[in-house]
C-alpha positions as a Markdown table, in Angstrom:
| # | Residue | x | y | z |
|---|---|---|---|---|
| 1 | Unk | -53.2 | -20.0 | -53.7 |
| 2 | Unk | -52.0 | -24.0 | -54.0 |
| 3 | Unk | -48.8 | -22.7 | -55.5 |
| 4 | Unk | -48.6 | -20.1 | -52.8 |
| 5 | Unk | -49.1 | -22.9 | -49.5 |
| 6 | Unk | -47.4 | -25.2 | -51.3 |
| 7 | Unk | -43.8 | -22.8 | -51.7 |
| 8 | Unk | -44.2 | -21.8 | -48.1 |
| 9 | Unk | -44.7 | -25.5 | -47.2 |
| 10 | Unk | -41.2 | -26.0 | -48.9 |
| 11 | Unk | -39.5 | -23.5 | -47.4 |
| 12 | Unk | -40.2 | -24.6 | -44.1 |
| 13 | Unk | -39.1 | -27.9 | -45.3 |
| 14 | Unk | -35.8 | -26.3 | -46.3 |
| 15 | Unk | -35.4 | -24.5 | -42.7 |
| 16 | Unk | -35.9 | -27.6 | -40.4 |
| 17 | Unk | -33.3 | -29.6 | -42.7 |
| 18 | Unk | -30.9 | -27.2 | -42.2 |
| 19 | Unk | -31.7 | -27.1 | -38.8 |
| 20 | Unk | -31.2 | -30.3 | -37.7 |
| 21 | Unk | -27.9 | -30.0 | -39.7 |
| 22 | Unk | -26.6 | -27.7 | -38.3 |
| 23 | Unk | -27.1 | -24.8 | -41.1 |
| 24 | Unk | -27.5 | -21.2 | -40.9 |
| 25 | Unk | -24.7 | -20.6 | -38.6 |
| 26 | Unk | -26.4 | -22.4 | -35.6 |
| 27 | Unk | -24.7 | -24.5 | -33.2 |
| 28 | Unk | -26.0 | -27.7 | -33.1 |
| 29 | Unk | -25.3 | -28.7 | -29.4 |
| 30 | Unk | -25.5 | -25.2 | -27.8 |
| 31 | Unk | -24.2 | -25.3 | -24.2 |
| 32 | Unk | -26.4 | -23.4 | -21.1 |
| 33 | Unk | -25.3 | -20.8 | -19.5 |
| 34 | Unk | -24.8 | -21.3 | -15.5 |
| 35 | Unk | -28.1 | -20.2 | -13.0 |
| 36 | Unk | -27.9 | -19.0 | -9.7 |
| 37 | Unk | -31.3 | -21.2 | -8.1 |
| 38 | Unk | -31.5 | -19.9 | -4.3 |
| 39 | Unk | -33.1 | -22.4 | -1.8 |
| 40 | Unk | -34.9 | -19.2 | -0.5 |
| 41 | Unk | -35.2 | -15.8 | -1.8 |
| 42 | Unk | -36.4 | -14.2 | 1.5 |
| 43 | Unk | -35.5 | -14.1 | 5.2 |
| 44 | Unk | -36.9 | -12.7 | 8.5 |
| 45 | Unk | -35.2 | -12.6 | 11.4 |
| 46 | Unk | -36.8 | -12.7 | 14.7 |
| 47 | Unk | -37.4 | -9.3 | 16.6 |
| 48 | Unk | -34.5 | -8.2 | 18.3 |
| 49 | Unk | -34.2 | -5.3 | 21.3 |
| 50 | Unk | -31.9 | -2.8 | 20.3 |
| 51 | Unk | -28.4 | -3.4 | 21.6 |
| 52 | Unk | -28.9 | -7.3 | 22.2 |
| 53 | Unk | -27.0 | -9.9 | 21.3 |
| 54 | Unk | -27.5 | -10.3 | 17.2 |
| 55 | Unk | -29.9 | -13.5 | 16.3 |
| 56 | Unk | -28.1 | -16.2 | 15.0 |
| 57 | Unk | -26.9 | -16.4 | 11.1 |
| 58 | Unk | -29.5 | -17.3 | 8.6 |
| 59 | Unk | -28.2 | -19.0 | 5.6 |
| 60 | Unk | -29.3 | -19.4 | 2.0 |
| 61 | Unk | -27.6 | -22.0 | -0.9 |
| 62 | Unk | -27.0 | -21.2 | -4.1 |
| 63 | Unk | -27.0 | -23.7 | -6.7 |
| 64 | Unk | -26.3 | -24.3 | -10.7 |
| 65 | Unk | -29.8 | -24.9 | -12.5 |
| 66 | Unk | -27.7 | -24.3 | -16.0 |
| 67 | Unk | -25.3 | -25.8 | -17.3 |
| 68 | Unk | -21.0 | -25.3 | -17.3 |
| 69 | Unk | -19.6 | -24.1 | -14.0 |
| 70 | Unk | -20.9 | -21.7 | -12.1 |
| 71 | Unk | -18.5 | -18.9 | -10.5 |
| 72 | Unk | -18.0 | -18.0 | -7.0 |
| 73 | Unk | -20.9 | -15.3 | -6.7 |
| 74 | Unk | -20.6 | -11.7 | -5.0 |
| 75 | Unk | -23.2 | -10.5 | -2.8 |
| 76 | Unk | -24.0 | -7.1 | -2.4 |
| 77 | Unk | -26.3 | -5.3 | -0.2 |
| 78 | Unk | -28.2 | -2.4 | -0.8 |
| 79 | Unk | -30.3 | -0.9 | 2.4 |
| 80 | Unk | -32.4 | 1.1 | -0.3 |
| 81 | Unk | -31.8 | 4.7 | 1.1 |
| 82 | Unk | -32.5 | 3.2 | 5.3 |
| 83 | Unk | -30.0 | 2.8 | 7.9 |
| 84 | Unk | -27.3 | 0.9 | 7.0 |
| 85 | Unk | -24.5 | -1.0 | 7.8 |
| 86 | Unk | -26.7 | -3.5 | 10.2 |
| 87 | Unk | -26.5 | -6.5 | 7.5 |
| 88 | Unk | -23.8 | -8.7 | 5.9 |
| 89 | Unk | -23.9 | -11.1 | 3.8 |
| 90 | Unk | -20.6 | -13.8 | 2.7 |
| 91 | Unk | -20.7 | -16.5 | -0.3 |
| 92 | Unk | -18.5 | -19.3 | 0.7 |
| 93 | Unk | -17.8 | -22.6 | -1.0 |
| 94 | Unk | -15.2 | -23.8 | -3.5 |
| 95 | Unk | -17.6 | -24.8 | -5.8 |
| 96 | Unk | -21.6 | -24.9 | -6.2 |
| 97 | Unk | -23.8 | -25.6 | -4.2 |
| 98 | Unk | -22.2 | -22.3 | -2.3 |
| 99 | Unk | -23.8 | -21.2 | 0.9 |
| 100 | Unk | -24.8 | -17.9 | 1.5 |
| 101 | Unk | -24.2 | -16.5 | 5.4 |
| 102 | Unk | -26.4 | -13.3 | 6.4 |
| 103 | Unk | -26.1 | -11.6 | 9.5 |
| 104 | Unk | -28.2 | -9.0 | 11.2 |
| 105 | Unk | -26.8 | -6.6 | 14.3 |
| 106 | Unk | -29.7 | -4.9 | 16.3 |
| 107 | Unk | -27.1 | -2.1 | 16.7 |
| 108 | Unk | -30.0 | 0.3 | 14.4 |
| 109 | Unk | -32.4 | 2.4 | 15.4 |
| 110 | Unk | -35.8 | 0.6 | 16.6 |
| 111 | Unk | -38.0 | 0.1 | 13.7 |
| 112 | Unk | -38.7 | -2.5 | 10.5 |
| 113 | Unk | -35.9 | -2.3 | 8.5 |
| 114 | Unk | -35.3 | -4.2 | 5.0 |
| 115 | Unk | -32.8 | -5.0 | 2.9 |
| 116 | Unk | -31.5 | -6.6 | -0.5 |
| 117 | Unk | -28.8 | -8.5 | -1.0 |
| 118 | Unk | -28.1 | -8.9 | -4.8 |
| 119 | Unk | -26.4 | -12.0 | -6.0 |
| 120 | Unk | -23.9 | -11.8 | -8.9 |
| 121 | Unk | -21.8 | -14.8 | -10.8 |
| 122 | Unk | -19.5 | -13.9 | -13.6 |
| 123 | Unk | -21.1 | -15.8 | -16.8 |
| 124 | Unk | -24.1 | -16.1 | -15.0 |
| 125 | Unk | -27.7 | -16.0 | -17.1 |
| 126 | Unk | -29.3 | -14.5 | -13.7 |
| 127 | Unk | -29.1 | -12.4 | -10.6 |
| 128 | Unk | -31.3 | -12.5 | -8.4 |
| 129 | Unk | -32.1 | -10.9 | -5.1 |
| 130 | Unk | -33.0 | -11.9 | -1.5 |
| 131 | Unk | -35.4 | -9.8 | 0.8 |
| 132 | Unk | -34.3 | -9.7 | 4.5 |
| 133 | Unk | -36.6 | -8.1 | 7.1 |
| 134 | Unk | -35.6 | -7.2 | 10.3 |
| 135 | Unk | -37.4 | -5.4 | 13.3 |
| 136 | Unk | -35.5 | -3.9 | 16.2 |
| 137 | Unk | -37.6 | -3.1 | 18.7 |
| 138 | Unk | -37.4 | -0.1 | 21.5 |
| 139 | Unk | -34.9 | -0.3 | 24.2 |
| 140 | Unk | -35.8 | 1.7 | 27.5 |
| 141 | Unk | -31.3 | 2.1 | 28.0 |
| 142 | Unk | -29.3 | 3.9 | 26.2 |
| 143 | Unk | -27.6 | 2.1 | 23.0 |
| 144 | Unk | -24.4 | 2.8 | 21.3 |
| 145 | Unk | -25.0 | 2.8 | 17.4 |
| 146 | Unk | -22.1 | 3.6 | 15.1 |
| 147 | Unk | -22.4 | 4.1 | 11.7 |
| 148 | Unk | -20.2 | 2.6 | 10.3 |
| 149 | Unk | -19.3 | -1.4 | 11.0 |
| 150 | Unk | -15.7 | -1.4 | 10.1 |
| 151 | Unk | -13.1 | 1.1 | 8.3 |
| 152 | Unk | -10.5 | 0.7 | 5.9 |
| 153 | Unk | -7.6 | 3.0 | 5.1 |
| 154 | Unk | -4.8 | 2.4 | 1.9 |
| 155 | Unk | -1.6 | 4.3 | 2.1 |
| 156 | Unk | 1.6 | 4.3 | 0.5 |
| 157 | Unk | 5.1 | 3.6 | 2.3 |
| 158 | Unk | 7.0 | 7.3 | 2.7 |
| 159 | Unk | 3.6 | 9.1 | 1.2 |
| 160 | Unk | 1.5 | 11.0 | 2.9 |
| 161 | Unk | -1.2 | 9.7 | 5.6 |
| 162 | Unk | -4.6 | 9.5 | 4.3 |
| 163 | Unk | -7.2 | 11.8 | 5.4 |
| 164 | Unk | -9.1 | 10.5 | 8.6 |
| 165 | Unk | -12.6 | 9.2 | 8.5 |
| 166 | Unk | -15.3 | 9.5 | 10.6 |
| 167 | Unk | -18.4 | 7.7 | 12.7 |
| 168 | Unk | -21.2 | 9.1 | 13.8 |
| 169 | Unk | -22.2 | 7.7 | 16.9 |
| 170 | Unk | -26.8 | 7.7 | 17.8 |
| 171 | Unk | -28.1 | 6.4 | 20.8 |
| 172 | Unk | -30.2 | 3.8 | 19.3 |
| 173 | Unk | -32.1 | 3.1 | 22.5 |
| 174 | Unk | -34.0 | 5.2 | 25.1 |
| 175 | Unk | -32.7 | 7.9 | 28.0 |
| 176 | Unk | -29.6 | 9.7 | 26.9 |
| 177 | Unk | -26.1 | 8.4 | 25.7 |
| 178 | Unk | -23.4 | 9.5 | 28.1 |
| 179 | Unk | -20.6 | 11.1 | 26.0 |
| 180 | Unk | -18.5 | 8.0 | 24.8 |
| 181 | Unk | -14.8 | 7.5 | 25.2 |
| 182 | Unk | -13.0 | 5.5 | 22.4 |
| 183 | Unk | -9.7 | 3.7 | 22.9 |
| 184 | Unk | -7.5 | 2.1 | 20.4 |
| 185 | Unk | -5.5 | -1.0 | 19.9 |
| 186 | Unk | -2.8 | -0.1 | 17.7 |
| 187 | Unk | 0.3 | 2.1 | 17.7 |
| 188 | Unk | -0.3 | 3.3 | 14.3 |
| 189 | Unk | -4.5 | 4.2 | 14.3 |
| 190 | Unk | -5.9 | 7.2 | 16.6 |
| 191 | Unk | -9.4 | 8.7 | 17.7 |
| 192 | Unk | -11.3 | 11.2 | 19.2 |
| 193 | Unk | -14.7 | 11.9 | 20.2 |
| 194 | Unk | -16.6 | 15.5 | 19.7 |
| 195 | Unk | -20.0 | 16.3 | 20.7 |
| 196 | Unk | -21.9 | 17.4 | 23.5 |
| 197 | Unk | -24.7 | 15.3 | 22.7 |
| 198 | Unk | -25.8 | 12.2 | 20.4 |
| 199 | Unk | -25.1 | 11.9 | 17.8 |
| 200 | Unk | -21.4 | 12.3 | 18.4 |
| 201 | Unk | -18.4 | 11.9 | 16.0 |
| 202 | Unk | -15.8 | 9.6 | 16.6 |
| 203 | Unk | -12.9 | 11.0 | 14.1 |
| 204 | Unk | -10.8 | 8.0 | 12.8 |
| 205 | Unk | -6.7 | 8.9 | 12.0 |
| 206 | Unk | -3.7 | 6.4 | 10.8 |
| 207 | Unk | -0.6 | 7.4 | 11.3 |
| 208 | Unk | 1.6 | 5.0 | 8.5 |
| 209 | Unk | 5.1 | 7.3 | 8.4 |
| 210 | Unk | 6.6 | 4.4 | 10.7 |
| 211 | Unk | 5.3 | 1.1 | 9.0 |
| 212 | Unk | 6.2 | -0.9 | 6.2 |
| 213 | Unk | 4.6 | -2.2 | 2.9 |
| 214 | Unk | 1.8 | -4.7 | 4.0 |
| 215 | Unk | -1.6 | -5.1 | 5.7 |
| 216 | Unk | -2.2 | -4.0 | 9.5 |
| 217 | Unk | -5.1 | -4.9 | 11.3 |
| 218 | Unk | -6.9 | -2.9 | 14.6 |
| 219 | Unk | -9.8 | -2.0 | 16.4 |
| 220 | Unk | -11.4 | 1.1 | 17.8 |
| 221 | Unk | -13.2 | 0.6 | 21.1 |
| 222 | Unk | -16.4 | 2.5 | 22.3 |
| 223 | Unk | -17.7 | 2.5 | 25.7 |
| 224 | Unk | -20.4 | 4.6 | 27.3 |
| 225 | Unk | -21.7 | 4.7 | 31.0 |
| 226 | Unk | -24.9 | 3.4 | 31.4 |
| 227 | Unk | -25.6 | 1.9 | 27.9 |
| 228 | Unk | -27.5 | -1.3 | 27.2 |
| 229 | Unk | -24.7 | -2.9 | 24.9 |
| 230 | Unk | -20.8 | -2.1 | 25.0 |
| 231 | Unk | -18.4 | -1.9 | 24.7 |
| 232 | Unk | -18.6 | -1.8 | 20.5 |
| 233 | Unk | -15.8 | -2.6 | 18.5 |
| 234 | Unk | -14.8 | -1.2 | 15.1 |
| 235 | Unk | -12.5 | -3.0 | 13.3 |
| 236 | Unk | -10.1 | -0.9 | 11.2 |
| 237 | Unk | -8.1 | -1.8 | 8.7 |
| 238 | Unk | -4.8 | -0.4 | 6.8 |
| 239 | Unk | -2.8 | -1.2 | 3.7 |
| 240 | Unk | 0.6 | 0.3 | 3.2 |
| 241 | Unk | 1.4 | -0.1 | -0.5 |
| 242 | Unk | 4.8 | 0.1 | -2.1 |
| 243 | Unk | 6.8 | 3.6 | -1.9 |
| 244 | Unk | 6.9 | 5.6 | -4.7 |
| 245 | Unk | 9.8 | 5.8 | -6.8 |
| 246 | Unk | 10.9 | 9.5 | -7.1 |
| 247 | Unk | 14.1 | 10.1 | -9.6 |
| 248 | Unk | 16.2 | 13.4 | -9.3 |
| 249 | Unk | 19.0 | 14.7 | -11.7 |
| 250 | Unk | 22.0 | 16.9 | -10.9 |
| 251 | Unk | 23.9 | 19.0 | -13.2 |
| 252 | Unk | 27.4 | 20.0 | -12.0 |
| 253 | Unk | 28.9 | 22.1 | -14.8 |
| 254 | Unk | 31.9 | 22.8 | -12.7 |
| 255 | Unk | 32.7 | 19.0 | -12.0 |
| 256 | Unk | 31.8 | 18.2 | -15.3 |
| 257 | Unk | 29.4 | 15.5 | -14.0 |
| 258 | Unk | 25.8 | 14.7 | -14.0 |
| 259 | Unk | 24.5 | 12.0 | -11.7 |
| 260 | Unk | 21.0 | 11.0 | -11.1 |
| 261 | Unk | 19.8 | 9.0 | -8.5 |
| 262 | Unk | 16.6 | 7.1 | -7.6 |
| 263 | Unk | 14.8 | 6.3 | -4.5 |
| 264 | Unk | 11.8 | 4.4 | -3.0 |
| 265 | Unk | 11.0 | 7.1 | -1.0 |
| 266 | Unk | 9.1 | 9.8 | -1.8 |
| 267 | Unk | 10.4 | 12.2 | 0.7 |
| 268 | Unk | 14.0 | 11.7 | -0.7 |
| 269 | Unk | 13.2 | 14.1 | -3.8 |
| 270 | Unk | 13.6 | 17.1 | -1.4 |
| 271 | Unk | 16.4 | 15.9 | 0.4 |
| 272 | Unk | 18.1 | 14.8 | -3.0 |
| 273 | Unk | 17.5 | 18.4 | -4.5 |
| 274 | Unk | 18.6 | 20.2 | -1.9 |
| 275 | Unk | 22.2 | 17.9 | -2.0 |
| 276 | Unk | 22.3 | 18.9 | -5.2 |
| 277 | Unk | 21.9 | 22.6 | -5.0 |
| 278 | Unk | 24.2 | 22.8 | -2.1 |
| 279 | Unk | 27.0 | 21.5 | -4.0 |
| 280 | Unk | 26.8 | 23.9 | -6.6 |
| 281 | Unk | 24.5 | 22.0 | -8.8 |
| 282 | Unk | 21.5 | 22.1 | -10.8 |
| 283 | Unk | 18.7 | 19.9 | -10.9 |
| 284 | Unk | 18.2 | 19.0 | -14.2 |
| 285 | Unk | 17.9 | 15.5 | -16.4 |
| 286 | Unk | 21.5 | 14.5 | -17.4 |
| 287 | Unk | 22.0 | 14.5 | -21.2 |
| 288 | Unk | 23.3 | 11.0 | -22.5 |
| 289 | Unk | 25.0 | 12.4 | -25.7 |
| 290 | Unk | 28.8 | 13.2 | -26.1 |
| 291 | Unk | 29.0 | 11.6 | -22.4 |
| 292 | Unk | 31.2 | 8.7 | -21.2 |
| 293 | Unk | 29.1 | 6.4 | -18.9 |
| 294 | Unk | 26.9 | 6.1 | -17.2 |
| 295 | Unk | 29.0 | 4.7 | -14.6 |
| 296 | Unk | 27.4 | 2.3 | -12.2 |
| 297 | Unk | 28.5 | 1.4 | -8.6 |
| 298 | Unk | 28.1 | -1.9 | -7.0 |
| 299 | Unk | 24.9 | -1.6 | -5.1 |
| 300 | Unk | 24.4 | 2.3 | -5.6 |
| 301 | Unk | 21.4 | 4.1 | -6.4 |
| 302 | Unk | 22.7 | 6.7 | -8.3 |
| 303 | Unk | 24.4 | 6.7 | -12.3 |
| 304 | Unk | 26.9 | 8.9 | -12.6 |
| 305 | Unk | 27.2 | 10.5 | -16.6 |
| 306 | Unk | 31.0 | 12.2 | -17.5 |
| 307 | Unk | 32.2 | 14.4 | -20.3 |
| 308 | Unk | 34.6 | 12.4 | -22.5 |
| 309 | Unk | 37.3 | 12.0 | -20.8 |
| 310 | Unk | 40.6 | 10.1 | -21.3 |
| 311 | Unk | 40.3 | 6.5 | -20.8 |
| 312 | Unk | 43.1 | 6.7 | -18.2 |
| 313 | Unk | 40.5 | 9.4 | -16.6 |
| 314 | Unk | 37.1 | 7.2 | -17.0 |
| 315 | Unk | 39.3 | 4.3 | -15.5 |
| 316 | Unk | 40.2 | 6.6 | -12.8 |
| 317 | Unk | 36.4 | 7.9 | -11.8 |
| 318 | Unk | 34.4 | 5.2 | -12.6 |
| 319 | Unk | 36.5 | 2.1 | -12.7 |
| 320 | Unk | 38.7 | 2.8 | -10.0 |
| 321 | Unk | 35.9 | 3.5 | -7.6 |
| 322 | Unk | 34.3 | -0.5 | -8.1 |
| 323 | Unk | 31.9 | 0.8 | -11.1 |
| 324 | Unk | 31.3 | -0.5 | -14.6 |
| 325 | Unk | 30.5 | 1.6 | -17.7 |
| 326 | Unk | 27.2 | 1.2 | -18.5 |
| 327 | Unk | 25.8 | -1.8 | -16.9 |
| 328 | Unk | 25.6 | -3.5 | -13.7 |
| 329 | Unk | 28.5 | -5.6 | -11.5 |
| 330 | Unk | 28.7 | -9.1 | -11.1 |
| 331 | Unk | 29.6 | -11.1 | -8.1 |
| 332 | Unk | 29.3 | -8.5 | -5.6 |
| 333 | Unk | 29.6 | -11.5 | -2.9 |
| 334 | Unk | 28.1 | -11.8 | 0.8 |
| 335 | Unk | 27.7 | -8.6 | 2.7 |
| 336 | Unk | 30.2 | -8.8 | 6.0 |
| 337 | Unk | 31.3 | -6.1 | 8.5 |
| 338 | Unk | 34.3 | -4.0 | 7.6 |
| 339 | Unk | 36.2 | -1.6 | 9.5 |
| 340 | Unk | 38.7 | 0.5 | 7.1 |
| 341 | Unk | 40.1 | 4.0 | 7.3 |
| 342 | Unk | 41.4 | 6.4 | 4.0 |
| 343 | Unk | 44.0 | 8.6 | 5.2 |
| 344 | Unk | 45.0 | 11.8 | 3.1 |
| 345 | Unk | 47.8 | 13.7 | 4.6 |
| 346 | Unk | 48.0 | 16.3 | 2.3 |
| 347 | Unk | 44.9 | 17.6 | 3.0 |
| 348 | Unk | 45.0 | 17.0 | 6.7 |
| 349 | Unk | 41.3 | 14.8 | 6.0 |
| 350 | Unk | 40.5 | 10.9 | 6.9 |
| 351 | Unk | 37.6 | 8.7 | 6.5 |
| 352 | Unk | 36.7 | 5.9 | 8.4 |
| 353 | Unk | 33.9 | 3.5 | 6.9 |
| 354 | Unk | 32.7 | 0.7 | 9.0 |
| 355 | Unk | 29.3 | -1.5 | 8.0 |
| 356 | Unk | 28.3 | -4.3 | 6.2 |
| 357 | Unk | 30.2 | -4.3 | 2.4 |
| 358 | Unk | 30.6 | -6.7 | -0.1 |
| 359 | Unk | 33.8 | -7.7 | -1.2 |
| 360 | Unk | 33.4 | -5.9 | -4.2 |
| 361 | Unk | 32.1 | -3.1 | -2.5 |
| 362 | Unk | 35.6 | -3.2 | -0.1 |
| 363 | Unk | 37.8 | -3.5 | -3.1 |
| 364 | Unk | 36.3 | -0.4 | -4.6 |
| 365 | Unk | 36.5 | 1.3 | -1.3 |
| 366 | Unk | 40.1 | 0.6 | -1.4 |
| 367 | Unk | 40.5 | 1.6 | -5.2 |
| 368 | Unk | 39.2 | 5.2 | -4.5 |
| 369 | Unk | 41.1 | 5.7 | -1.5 |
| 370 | Unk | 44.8 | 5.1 | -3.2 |
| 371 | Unk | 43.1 | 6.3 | -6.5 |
| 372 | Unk | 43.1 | 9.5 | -5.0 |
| 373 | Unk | 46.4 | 9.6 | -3.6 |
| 374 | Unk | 44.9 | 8.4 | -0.2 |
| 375 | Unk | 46.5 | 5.5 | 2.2 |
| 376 | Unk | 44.2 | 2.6 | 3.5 |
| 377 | Unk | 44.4 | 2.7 | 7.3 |
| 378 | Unk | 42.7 | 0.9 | 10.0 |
| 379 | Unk | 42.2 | 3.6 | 12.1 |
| 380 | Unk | 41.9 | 7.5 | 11.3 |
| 381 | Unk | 44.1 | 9.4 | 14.2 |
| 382 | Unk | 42.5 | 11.3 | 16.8 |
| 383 | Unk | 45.7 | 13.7 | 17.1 |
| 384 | Unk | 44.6 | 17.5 | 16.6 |
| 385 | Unk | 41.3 | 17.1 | 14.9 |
| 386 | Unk | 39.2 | 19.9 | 14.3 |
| 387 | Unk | 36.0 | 17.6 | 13.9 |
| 388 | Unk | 33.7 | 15.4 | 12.1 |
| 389 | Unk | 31.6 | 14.8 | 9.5 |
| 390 | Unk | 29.1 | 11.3 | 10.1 |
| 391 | Unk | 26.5 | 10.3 | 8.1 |
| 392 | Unk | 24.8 | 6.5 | 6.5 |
| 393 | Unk | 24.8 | 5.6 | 3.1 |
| 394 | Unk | 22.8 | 2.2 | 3.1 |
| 395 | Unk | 24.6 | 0.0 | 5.5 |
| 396 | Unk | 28.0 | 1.5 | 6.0 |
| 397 | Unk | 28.9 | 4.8 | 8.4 |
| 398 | Unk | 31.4 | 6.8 | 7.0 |
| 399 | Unk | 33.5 | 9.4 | 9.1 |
| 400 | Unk | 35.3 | 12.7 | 8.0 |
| 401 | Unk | 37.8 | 13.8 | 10.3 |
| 402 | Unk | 39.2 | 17.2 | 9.7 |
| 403 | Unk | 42.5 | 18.3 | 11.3 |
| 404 | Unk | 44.6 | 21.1 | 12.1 |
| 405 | Unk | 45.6 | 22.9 | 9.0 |
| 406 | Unk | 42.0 | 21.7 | 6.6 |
| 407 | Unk | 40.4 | 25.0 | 7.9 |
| 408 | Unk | 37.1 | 22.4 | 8.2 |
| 409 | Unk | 33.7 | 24.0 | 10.2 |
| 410 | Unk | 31.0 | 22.3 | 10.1 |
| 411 | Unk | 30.2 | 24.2 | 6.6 |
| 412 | Unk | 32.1 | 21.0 | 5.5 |
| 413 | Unk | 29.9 | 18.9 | 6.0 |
| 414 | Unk | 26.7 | 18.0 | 3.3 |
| 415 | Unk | 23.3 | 18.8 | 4.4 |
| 416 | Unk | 22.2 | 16.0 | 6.4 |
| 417 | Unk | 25.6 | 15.1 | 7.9 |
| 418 | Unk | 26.3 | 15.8 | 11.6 |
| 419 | Unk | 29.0 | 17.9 | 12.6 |
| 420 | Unk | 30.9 | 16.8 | 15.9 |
| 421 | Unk | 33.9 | 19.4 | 16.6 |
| 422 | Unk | 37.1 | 18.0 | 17.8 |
């Protein structure tokens, strides 16, 4: 029994001195985590009439009772299966002590209503929770009482809209709520109302066909005759991300050329496939082996792939038309206006080109036009034309006239192009 006490008195010996050494893998000098410590972890706020003015903000600050740095918390709140959307809670500060902002609307239905609002800090050793209680009492008047406080809508530039959302709107209050009418404040957001009586639907739309990659900010507005509060505001907001990038490859055996283009647009692959088809072609991905190129022009979306053809003949397509076998220009210079013309007598046909070119988009211009056995111009003539052909491609116009003796309808023209006889 001595021997026994005495062995386990040792070994505890043995432990502490490696302890305070450091031993057994410990660390020594082990660092606290961060702590959120809340000056409160409940609130109340006063009873409120439904539809009044909101009480005033109630604030809670969050401190570090741990050690290193404490994060930025989130607050979440969770209305535990009740009406929602009367609450919000915001953590603001650049560093702790942060201060926690809670807000309650009286825009609910009459009744005690509570809520928890869940603080979170990445790193954090704790997360704890404050209680908010709130009574809304009866109101004799009607009350408008969406349910939802705000809206938000993503989208993507030359996609599809997304699909709408909608609000149900209660009369939070007494009598009955007049049939509201909703108005908004942006081109780009729509509503509508349907319902005979409360609750009605407000049915949210966006409409982002016409806008650009960004954020876009608006409000819906409801009024109803008679009502205590109103008219309620919902803001809505919309966020157009970048446009898809669609790729299409055509196959034109005939021509002996592939070419495939991209695009930021997504509604460009039909357009681009139907070009292609029209012209004889197939869409199909363009092979890279046994083929000369590709063949890239200055500020062109497209890569054009040949058979192997003479070098004279690869100068001739690619080259002589301001492009470079198989990488990028340089120097393309300052985009300034341009007005040229490409006259081709013997096929009674002339193309005028004005809009904004680099210089090395002008030299190539000039390079297919006398390439093809064409003479630069400054103006097409307007003598016995038959019609023509105008469409864009980026910043510059071109023009196809047609005259007497090219048989040209307006089957000449691509898809897309407009036809303008005589």
């Amino acid at each position: 029994m001595i021997q026994t006490i005495r062995s386990a008195a040792a070994t505890l010996a043995v432990a502490a001195t490696l302890a305070a050494c450091g031993g057994g893998g410990s660390d020594p000098n082990p660092v606290a985590a961060p702590a959120l410590s809340l000056s409160s972890d409940s609130l109340t706020f006063p009873a409120t009439m439904a539809g009044a003015a909101a009480p005033d903000p109630q604030t809670v600050t969050i401190s570090n009772s741990g050690g290193g740095t404490l994060a930025l918390p989130t607050a979440t709140v969770d209305y535990g299966g009740g009406p929602s959307g009367w609450l919000t809670a915001t953590v603001a500060g650049a560093a702790a002590p942060f201060t926690l902002t809670v807000e309650a609307s009286a825009t609910v239905a009459p009744g005690a209503h509570t809520a928890t609002i869940r603080l979170a800090s990445a790193g954090a050793s704790n997360m704890p929770d404050v209680i908010v209680d709130f009574e809304v009492t009866s109101n004799p008047d009607p009350v408008l009482s969406p349910s939802e406080s705000s809206l938000s809508f993503t989208a993507q530039v030359g996609g599809a809209n997304p699909a709408p959302r909608s609000v149900t709107i209660a009369n939070a209050g007494g009598g009955t709520l007049a049939t509201p009418t909703v108005a908004s404040d942006a081109a780009w957001l729509t509503a509508a109302v349907t319902g005979a009586t409360a609750p009605f639907t407000v049915t949210v739309s966006v409409d982002g066909s016409a806008l650009a990659e960004g954020p876009y900010a608006g409000a819906i507005t409801l009024t109803a005759a008679g009502t205590f509060n109103g008219p309620v505001a919902i803001p809505v907001s919309l966020t157009m991300s970048p446009a898809q990038v669609v790729t299409v490859s055509c196959s034109l055996p005939a021509e002996g050329v592939c070419w495939t283009q991209t695009s930021s647009e997504a509604a460009a692959r039909g357009a681009l496939e139907a070009a292609c088809t029209a012209a004889g072609g197939q869409a199909t991905a363009c092979p890279t082996a046994g083929r000369l190129g590709p063949c890239i022009l200055p500020d062109s979306p497209t890569l054009w792939f040949y058979p192997p053809f003479t070098v004279d003949s690869a100068a001739l397509v690619c080259t002589g038309n301001g492009g470079a076998w198989g990488g990028p220009p340089t120097n393309v210079g300052t985009p300034e206006p341009v007005t040229m013309g490409c006259n081709f007598p013997s096929e009674a046909y002339c193309t005028d080109m004005t809009g904004l070119m680099t210089p090395y988009q002008k030299d190539a211009l000039v390079s297919f036009c006398t390439s093809y056995g064409g003479a630069v111009v400054t103006t097409c003539s307007t003598a016995n034309r038959l019609g023509t052909c105008t469409y864009t491609e980026g910043s510059v116009t071109y023009r196809d006239r047609y005259y007497t003796g090219s048989g040209a309808t307006a089957d000449s023209c691509f898809p897309g192009d407009v036809w303008t006889p005589n």
